[in-house]
C-alpha angles and dihedrals in degrees: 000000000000094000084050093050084048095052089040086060102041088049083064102046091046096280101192106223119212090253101055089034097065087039112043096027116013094040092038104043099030117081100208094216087063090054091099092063089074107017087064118076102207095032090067092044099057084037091069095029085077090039083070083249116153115234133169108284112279103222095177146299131244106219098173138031104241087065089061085083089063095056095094092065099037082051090059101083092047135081101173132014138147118246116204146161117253098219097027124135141213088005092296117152095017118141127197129207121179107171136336133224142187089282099053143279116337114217123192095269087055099241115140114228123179138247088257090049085059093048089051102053089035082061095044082049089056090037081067097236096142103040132117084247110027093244130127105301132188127239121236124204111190132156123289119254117243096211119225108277078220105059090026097077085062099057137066106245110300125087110274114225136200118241113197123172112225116194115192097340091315114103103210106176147019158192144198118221123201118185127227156186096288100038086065089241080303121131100215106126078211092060098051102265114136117258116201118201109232125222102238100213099044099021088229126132124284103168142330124219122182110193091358091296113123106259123203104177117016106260102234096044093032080217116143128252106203093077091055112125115164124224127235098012107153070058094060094038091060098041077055091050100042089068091067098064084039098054094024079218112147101202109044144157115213121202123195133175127203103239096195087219108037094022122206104027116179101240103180142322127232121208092189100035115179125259094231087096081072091056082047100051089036089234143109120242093212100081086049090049091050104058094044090049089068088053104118106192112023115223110269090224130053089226084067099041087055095034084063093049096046085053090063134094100218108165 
């Protein structure tokens, strides 16, 4: 009853629904050559890397299977580092890795797992397991993410990241998602982390849903959502516009994470994100889309884009 309440609301307030999405705005916007860019993992990173946009350390890739017998060796120098799969999807296939011990490899949730456990993940990640099309993909190995001290008193272990759609070159809306429990430290909204909408305008919190139920505090820290304010956001607002200009890709989901040290790092880019941010903010896209849409001649910088959507008055 609540989710249907919910619906019933955002219906009102231009909910987008997933059919007129990929037609009027994915298909539309999203040239599907340009598709790569984003779906690939380490084509984006070294995409930004020559935008001059920060992203986590790249330390190096696997490409074949008779290089996972020199893991061992590549692994030495690190202590801690991030594996993932360059054309995963929805966090499926990461692997985090916080320390190591004698014992092993120390992962967020503090279990040890061996030398032989991470071989054998880096060769489900080229056997293609966790791609978007189950083909031969490539293992990246990058740095690990020291999350905010700020926002990381609100999540469950893993690093929370900042979602903002961004439609032709204008982000327009925006959540916070805090990973939990039951989203094994992992920020995916599918998976069971928190997502906060985000007020546009003063990048405080509007609302939190977890599996699509209204949150008031987050379920593991028991910490509560309503006083969060991020920092830096025009900051942030510009780093998610940029990759438009970046992409040329009219429909995108930007995601960002808070490195303590390094601050607003680029993580990936979607070029089908998900319609949950809209069940977060408590607000419909479609309004948002719509008045973009009637923009003729999009602003050349992504200052001016931003300067425009911080002049609205978008509740």
């Amino acid at each position: 009853m609540a989710f249907l309440a919910t619906f019933n609301t955002l219906k009102k307030n231009g909910i987008l629904g997933m059919n007129e999405r990929n037609v009027n705005y994915i298909s539309k916007y999203n040239d599907r050559r340009l598709y790569p860019l984003v779906d690939d993992k380490l084509q984006t990173k070294l995409l930004a890397q020559k935008m001059g946009i920060s992203t986590p350390n790249l330390f190096f890739t696997i490409a074949h299977q008779h290089d996972v017998k020199e893991l061992s060796k590549k692994l030495e120098p690190l202590d801690a580092f991030v594996i993932k799969p360059s054309r995963g999807s929805g966090g499926k296939g990461i692997l985090v890795i916080k320390s190591k011990t004698k014992e092993g490899f120390v992962k967020t949730n503090d279990e040890i797992i061996t030398i032989e456990t991470i071989m054998r993940h880096v060769t489900n990640i080229l056997s293609g397991l966790y791609s978007l099309s189950s083909t031969p993909d490539v293992a990246i190995f990058e740095d690990l993410v020291i999350a905010n001290s700020v926002l990381k008193k609100y999540s469950y272990q893993g690093v929370p990241d900042i979602r903002i759609i961004v439609f032709r070159g204008y982000p327009i809306m925006a959540m916070l998602r805090l990973s939990t429990k039951s989203s094994d430290g992992k920020a995916n909204l599918h998976q069971g982390a928190v997502g906060v909408g985000i007020d546009i305008k003063s990048a405080k919190a509007i609302s939190a849903v977890q599996e699509q139920t209204r949150v008031y505090e987050h379920p593991d820290t028991k910490n509560s959502l309503d006083k969060i304010e991020l920092e830096n956001w025009i900051e942030l607002l510009e780093l998610s516009a940029k990759c438009y200009d970046m992409t040329k890709l009219g429909y995108l989901g930007v995601d960002i994470v808070l490195d303590e040290k390094r601050g607003p790092m680029l993580l990936e880019l979607n070029a089908r994100p998900g319609l949950s941010i809209q069940v977060a903010n408590s607000q419909g896209l479609l309004p948002r889309l719509q008045e973009i849409e009637k923009i003729e001649e999009i602003a050349p910088n992504a200052k001016e884009r931003v300067s425009f959507v911080l002049e609205k008055n978008w509740v």
